[in-house]
C-alpha positions in Angstrom: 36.4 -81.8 -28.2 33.1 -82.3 -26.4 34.0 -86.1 -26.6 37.3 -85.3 -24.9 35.9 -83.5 -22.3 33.3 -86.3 -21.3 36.2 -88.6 -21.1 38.4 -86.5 -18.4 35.6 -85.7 -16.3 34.7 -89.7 -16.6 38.3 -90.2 -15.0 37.9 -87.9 -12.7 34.6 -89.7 -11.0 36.5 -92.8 -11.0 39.4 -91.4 -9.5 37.7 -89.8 -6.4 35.0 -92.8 -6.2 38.5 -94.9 -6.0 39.8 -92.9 -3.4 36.8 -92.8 -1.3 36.8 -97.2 -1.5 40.2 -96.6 -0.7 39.9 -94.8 2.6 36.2 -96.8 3.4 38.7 -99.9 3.6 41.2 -98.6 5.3 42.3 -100.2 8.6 41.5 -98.1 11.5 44.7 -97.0 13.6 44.9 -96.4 17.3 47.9 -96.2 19.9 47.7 -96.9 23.4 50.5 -95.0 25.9 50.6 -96.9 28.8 51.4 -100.6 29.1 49.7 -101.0 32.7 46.1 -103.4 32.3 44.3 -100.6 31.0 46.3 -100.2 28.3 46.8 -103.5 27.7 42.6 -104.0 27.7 41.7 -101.1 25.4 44.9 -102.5 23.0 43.3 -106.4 23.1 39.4 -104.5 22.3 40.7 -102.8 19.5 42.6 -105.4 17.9 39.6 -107.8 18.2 37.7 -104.8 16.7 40.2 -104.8 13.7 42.0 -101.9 14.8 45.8 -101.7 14.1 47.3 -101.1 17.4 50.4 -100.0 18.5 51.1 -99.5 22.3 53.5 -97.9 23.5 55.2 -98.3 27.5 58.0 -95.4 29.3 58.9 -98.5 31.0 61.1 -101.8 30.1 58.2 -104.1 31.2 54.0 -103.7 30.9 51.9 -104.6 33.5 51.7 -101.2 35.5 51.2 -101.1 39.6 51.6 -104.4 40.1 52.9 -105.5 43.6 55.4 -107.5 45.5 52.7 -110.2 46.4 53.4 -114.0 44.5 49.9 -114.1 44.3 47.1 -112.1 44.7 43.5 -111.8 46.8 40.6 -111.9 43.9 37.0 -111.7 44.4 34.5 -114.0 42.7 32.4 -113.4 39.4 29.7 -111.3 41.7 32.4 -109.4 43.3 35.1 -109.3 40.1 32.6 -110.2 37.1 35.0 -108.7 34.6 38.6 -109.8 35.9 37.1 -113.1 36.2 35.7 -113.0 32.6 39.4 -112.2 31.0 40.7 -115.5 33.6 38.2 -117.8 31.8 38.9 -116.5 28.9 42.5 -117.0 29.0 42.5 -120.2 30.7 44.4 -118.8 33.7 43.6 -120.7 36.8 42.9 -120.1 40.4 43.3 -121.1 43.8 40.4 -121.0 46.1 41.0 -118.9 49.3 41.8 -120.5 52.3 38.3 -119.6 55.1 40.8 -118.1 57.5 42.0 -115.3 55.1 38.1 -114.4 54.2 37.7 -112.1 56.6 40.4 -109.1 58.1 42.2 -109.7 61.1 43.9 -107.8 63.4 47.6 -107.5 64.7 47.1 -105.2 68.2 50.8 -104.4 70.3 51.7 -107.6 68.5 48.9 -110.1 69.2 47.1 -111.4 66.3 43.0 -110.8 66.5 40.1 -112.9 64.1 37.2 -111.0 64.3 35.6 -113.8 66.9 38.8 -113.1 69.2 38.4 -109.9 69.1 34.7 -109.3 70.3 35.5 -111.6 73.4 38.8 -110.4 74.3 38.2 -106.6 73.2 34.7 -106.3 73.3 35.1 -102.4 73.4 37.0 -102.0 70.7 34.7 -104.8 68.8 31.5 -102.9 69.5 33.4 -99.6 68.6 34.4 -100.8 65.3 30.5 -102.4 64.4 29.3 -98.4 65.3 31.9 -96.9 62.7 30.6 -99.8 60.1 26.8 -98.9 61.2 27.2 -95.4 60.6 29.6 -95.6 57.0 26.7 -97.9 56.1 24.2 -95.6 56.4 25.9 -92.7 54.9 26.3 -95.0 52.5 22.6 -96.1 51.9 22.4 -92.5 51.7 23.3 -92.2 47.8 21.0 -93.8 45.7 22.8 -93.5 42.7 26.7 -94.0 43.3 27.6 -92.5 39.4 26.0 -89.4 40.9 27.0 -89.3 44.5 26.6 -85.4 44.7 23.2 -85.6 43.6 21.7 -83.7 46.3 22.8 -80.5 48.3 23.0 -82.7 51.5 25.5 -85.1 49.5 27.2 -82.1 47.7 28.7 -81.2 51.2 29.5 -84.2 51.7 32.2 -83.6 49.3 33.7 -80.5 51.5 34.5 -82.6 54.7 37.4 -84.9 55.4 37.1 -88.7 56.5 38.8 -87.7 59.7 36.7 -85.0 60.9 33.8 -87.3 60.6 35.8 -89.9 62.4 36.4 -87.6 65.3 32.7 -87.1 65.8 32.0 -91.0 66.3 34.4 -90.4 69.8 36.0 -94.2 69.2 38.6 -95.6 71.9 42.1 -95.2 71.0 42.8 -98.6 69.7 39.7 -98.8 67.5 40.5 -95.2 66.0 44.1 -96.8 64.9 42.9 -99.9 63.7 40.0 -97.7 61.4 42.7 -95.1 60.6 45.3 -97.9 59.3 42.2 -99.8 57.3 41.2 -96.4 55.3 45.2 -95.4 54.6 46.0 -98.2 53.5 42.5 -98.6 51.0 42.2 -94.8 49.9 44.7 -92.1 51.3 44.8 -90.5 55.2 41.9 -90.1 56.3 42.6 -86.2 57.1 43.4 -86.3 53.4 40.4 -88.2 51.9 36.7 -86.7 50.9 34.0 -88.1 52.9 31.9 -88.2 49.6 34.3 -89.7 48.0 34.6 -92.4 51.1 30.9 -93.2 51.3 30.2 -92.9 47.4 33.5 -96.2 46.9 31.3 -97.8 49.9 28.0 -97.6 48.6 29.6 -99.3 45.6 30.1 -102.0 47.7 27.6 -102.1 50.1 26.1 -105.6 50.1 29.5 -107.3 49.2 31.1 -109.6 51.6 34.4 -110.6 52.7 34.2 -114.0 51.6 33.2 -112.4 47.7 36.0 -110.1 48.2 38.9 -112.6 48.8 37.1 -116.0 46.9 40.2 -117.0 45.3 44.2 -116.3 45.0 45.8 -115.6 41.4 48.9 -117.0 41.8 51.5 -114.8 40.2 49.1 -111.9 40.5 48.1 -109.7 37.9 51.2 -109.9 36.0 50.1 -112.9 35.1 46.9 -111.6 33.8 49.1 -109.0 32.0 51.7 -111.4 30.2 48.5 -113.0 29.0 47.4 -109.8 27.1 50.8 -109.1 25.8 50.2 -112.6 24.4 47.2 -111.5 22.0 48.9 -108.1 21.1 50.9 -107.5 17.9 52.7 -104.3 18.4 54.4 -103.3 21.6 57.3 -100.8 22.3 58.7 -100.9 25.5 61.2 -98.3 26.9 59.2 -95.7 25.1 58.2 -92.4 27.2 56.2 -90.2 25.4 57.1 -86.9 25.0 54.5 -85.2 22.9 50.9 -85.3 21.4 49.6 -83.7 18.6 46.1 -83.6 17.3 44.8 -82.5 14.1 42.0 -82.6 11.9 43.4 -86.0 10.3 44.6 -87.5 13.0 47.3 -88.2 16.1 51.4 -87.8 16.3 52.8 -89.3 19.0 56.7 -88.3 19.9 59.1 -90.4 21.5 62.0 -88.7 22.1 62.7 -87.9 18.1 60.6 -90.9 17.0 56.9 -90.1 15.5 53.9 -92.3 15.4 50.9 -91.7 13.6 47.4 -92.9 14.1 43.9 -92.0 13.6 42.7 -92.0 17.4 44.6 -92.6 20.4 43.9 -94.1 24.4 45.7 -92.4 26.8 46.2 -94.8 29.7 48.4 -93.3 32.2 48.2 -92.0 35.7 47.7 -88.3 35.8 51.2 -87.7 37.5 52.5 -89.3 34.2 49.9 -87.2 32.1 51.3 -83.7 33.3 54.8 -84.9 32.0 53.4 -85.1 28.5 53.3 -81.9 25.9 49.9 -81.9 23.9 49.2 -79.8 21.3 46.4 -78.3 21.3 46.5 -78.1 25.6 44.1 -79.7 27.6 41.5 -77.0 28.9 42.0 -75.5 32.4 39.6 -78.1 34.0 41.5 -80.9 33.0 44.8 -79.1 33.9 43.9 -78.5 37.3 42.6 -81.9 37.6 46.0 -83.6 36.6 47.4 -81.3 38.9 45.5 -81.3 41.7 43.8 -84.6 42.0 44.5 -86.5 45.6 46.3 -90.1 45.0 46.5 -92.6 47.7 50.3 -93.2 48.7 52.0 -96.9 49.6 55.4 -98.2 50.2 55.4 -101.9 50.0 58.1 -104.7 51.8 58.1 -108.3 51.2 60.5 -109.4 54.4 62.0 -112.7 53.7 62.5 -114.9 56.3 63.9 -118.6 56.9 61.2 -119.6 58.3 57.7 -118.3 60.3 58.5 -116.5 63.0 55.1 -115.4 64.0 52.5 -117.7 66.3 51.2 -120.5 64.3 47.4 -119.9 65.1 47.8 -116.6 63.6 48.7 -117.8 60.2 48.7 -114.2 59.4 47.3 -113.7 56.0 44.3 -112.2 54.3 44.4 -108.8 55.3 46.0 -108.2 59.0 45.5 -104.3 60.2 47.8 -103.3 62.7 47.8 -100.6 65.3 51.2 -100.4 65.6 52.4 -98.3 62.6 52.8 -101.7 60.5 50.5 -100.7 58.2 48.2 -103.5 56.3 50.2 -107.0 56.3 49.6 -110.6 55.0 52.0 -113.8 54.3 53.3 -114.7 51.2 53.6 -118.2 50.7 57.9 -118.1 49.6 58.3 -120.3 45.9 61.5 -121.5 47.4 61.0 -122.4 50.7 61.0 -120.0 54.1 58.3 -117.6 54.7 57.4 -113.8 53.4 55.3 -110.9 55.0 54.1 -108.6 52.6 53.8 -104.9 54.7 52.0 -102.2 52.8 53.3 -98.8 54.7 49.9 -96.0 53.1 49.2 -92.7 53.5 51.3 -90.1 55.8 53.5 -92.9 57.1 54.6 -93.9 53.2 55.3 -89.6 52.6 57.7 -89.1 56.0 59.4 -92.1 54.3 60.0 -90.5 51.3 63.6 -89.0 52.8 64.3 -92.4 54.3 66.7 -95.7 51.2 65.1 -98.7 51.3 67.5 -100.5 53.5 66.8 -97.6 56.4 62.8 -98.5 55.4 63.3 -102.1 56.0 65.6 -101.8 59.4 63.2 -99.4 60.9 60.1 -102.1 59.9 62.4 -105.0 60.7 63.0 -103.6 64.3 59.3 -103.3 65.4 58.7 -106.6 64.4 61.1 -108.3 65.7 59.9 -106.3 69.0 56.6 -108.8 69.0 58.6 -111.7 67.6 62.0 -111.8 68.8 63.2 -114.5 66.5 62.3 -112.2 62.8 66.4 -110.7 63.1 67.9 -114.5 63.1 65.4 -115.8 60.4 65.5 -112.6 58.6 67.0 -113.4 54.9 66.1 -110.5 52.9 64.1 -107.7 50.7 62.1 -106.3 47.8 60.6 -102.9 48.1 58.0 -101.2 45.6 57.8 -97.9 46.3 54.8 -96.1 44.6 54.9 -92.9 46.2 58.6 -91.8 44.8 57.4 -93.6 41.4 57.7 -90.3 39.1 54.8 -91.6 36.7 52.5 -92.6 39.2 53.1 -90.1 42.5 51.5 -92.5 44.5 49.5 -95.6 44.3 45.6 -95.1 43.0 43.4 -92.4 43.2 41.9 -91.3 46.4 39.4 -88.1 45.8 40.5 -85.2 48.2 38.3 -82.7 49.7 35.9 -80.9 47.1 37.7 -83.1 44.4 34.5 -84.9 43.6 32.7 -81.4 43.3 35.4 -80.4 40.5 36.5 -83.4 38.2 33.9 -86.4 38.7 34.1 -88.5 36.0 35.9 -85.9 33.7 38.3 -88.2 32.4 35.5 -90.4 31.1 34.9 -88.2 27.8 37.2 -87.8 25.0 39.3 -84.9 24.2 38.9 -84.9 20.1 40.8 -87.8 19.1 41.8 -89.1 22.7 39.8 -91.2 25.0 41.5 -91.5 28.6 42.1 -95.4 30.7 43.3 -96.1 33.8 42.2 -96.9 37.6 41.4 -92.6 38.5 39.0 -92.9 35.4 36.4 -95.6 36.1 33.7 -94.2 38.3 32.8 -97.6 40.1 36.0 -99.0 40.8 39.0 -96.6 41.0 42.0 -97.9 42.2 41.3 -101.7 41.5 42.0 -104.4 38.9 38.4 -104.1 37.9 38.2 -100.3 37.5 41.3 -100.8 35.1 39.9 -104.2 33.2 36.4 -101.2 32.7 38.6 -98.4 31.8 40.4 -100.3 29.3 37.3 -101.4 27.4 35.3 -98.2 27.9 38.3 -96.0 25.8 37.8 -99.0 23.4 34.2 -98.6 22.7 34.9 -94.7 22.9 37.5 -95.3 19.7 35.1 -97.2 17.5 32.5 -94.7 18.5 34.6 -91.9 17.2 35.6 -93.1 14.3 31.8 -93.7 13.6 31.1 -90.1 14.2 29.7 -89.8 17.7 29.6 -87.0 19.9 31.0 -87.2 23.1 30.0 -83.2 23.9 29.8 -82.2 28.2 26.4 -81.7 29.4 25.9 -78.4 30.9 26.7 -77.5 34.2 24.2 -76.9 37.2 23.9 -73.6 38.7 26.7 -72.9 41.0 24.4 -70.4 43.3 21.9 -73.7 43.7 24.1 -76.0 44.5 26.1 -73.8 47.5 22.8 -72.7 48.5 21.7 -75.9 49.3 24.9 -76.6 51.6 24.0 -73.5 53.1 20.7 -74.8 53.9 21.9 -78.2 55.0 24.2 -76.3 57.3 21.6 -74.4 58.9 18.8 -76.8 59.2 18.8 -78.8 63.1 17.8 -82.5 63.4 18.2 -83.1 59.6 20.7 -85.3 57.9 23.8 -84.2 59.8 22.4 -84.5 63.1 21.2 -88.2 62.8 24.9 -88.4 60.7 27.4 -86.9 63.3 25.2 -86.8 66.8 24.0 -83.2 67.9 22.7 -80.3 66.0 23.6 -80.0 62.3 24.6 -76.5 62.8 27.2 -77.5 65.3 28.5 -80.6 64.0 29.7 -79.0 60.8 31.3 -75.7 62.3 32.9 -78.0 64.5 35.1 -79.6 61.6 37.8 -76.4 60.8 38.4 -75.6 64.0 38.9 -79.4 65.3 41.2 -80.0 62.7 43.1 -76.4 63.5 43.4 -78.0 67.0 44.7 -81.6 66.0 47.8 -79.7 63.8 48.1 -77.2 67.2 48.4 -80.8 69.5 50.7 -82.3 66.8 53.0 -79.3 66.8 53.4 -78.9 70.9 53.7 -82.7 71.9 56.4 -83.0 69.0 56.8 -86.6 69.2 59.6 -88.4 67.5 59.5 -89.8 64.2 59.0 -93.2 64.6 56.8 -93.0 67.4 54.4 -90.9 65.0 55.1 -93.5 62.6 54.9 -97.0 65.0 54.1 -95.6 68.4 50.6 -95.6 70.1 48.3 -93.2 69.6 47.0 -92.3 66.2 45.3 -89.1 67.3 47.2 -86.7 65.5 47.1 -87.0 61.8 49.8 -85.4 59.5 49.0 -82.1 57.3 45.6 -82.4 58.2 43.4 -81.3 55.2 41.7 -78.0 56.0 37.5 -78.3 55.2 37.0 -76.4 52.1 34.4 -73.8 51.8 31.2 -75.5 49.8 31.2 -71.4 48.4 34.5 -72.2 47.1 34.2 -75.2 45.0 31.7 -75.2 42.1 29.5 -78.1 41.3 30.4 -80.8 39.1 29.3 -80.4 35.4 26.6 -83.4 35.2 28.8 -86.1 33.4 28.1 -87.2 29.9 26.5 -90.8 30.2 29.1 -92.7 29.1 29.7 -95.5 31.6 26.5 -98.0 31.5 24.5 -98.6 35.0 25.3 -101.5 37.2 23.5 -105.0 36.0 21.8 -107.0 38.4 23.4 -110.1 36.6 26.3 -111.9 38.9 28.2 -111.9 35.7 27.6 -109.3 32.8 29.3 -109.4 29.7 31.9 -106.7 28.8 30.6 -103.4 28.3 30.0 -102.6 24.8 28.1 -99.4 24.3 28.1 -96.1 26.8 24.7 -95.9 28.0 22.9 -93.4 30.1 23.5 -94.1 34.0 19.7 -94.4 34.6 18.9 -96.1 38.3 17.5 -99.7 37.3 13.8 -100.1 39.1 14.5 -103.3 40.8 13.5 -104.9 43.9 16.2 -104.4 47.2 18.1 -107.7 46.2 21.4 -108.9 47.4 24.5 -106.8 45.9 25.4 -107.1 42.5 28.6 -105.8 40.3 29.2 -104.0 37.2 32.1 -104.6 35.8 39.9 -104.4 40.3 46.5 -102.2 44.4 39.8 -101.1 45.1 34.0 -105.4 42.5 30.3 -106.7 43.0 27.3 -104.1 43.7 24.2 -103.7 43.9 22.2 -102.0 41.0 21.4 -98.2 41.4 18.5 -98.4 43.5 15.2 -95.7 42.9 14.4 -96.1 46.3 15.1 -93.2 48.4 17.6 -92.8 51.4 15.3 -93.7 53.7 14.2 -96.6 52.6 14.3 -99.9 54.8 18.6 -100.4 55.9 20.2 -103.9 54.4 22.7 -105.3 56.7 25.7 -103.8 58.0 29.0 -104.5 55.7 32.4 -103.6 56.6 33.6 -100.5 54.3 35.1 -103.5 52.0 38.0 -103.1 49.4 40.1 -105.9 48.0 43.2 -104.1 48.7 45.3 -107.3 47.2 43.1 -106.6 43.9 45.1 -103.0 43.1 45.1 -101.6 39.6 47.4 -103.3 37.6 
């Protein structure tokens, strides 16, 4: 009997020492929802990591928000280290950039404007535009650490005023104000719509970065091409599959399409929030991340690619780059055609791109087709035809990248960078550098990677505590109250009066919007770009409650031109280095400069243009 016993209890050990061998060897399992280069990234990290991936896309293709464009504007290693890492690596090859497109132009009542022409033939509006750059690059110089832009109560309120207040402060002449107005809407969102935190945090990323590093190169084919080289690598992909449902349990993740069920142990979730709120998890998000997917501002575009026979623009233009116009055109370049003829790539952003929403394509394009014809009358007998991509009726996207609204940063910064349980979160709106770009995607997508493998190895990804609210709006009190300070040297004046200033100039600009009444298309191509539509009003710093200070998950800035991909989430401690030219951390938003310990007023490094490689947009 004894001996009997000995022997079942023998079996026993084996069996569970078995079992556990059995599930230590067990292939890890992940699926990625969302086929767009985030997706794609954290599906190719896994796989190399010896994860079984499946990914999964709602639509028939993968490649996400890519544009019109045949090829596409790319920065160099300093200013696109990671994009360019994943070219080499898959042999794709580039074109470099022409000098002329290196540097923005501008297209004003239909004459085309370098930079040079522009200073002698419109020196106001030249010198006008250098004060706006001089001033963004001192707010700018202002945050020492850009991963923690609301580090100080000065900087907090930042977060509570809108781009275009601050604009109306700097008085610029009409035709500078447009041209400023169309480079912001079409880069982030309407100014009235956009956080001036938010503004000078994306240009203290790239403070120190040129246009020459910006646009170093062209991809032809543009980042689909990058895409189809992914989908190359992977195994498992399911196109035409919308997810429906997420559940998470103590073992592991179910993923519904439609009636269909996928099991993993982890999951990347690499969608835009609009697409996000369509999806049923179980158990719900928590309120923060609710309002977040709800409420968080995204930048809106319509894009055109006119077709024509042949140029129908001055030669000496040679209009391409990046062309802002200050006649409703929006941000515009030339396509080189593949079969011959001519294309003009016009990116309609911001308000203009939302009164379109009413408006078919073919109404889009006569409307856009008219005004230019007006500067070049021969566009209507050359014209051949279309494409249109339009972002901002897209139902999964609801617009075109994320833009940070008013008080936005001061609510969600960098939530979507920890995990929810099983789920890690990609995409452009989660990458705190870069949102909105190629890059910012390319870092998202391996961030969520490294998260997986971290929590399958047991890590804890747990929210630091939040600061004091009472501290925090105390401190834009006292920012608010105090005369000669940071707002005075920031907006001219007394601080006091420059920031009481903000609710009731914006009151005034709706009142003046509502009692001139202009027609449509003269608000959308006309002159004057004073009035702004649905002006944002200024929050109340009382109103919004500090950020919670982020988990460190996304690792600081290296100094070298090119770093290799990030591998592990490390605190986001300012480097000590020396003031040294720009460097970049990890792309339709690239090279930085390391976090500086230096304080704000430390010695200023040149002036740079508030830079963003608009061609480069999150795939």
């Amino acid at each position: 009997m004894a001996a009997a016993w000995v022997r079942l209890c023998a079996l026993v050990l084996i069996g569970v020492s078995s079992s556990a061998a059995l599930a230590k060897d067990k292939t890890p399992s992940a699926i990625v929802v969302g086929g767009g280069l985030a997706g794609l990234t954290a599906a190719y990290e896994l796989q190399n990591k010896g994860w079984q991936v499946t990914l999964l896309e709602a639509k028939p293709g993968v490649g996400g928000r890519s544009g019109l464009a045949t090829s596409e504007w790319i920065g160099n290693a300093k200013a696109h280290p990671l994009l360019n890492q994943y070219l080499e690596r898959f042999k794709i090859e580039t074109q470099p950039a022409p000098e002329f497109v290196r540097s923005p132009g501008y297209l004003i009542d239909g004459e085309y404007f370098s930079t040079t022409d522009l200073a002698s033939k419109q020196p106001a509006t030249a010198e006008a535009i250098k004060r706006y750059e001089k001033t963004l690059d001192d707010l700018a110089r202002s945050i020492d650490d850009p991963l923690n832009p609301q580090a100080t109560s000065t900087l907090f309120a930042l977060d509570q005023i809108n781009v275009s207040t601050w604009l109306d402060k700097l008085q610029l002449p009409a035709t500078a104000r447009q041209l400023i107005n169309q480079q912001i809407r079409t880069r982030y969102d309407e100014p009235s719509r956009l956080s001036l935190l938010y503004f000078a945090q994306q240009n203290r990323v790239y403070r120190g970065v040129s246009d020459r590093d910006l646009r170093a190169a062209r991809l032809p084919g543009g980042s689909p091409v990058l895409a189809q080289a992914f989908v190359k690598q992977l195994k498992t992909i399911k196109t035409s599959s919308p997810v429906t449902a997420i559940i998470q349990d103590k073992d592991g993740v179910t993923v519904k399409v439609g009636s269909v069920g996928y099991q993993a142990d982890y999951l990347v979730m690499a969608v835009p929030l609009r697409a996000l709120a369509k999806i049923q998890m179980t158990p719900s998000l928590d309120s923060q991340h609710l309002a977040a997917i709800k409420g968080t501002n995204y930048g809106w575009r319509d894009q055109l690619m006119l077709k024509f026979k042949k140029p129908v623009w001055e030669s000496r233009a040679r209009m391409s780059g990046e062309i802002f116009s200050n006649a409703g055109l929006g941000m515009l370049w030339i396509e080189p055609a593949l079969k011959g003829g001519a294309n003009v790539v016009i990116n309609l952003s911001g308000d203009n791109a939302r009164l379109l929403q009413a408006f078919g394509d073919k109404q889009m394009v006569d409307q856009v087709l008219i005004r230019l014809h007006a500067f070049y009358p021969q566009a209507r007998g050359s014209f051949t035809g279309y494409e249109v991509k339009r972002y901002s009726t897209d139902a999964g996207t609801g617009g075109a990248y994320l833009a940070y609204g008013p008080g936005q940063i001061s609510k969600y910064w960098r939530l979507w960078e920890r995990p929810v349980q099983r789920i890690t979160f990609a995409g452009e709106h989660t990458d705190a550098l870069y949102p909105g770009t190629l890059e910012g995607a390319l870092r998202s997508g391996q961030r969520a990677a490294n998260q997986v493998q971290d929590l399958l190895a047991g890590k804890s990804f747990d929210p630091a505590k939040a600061a004091p609210v009472a501290a925090a709006a105390a401190g834009v009190v006292a920012a608010k109250e105090s005369k000669g300070g940071f707002f005075s040297n920031l907006f001219g004046g007394s601080s006091d009066k420059g920031d009481k200033a903000p609710v009731k100039a914006e009151a005034k600009k709706v009142e003046e919007a509502k009692q001139d009444k202009p027609g449509f298309f003269s608000r959308l191509f006309g002159g004057a770009d004073k009035p702004e539509v649905k002006a944002e009003p200024v929050a109340k710093a009382e109103q919004v409650s500090p950020t919670p200070a982020p988990a460190p998950q996304v690792a600081p800035v290296p100094a070298a031109p090119v770093p290799a991909p990030v591998a592990k989430e490390a605190p986001a401690k300012p480097a000590a280095t020396k003031a040294a030219p720009a460097k970049r951390a990890s792309v339709h938003k690239q090279a930085r400069k390391p976090a500086e310990t230096r304080k704000a007023t430390a010695k200023s490094a040149p002036t740079k243009k508030a830079v963003v490689d608009t061609q480069a947009k999150a795939g």
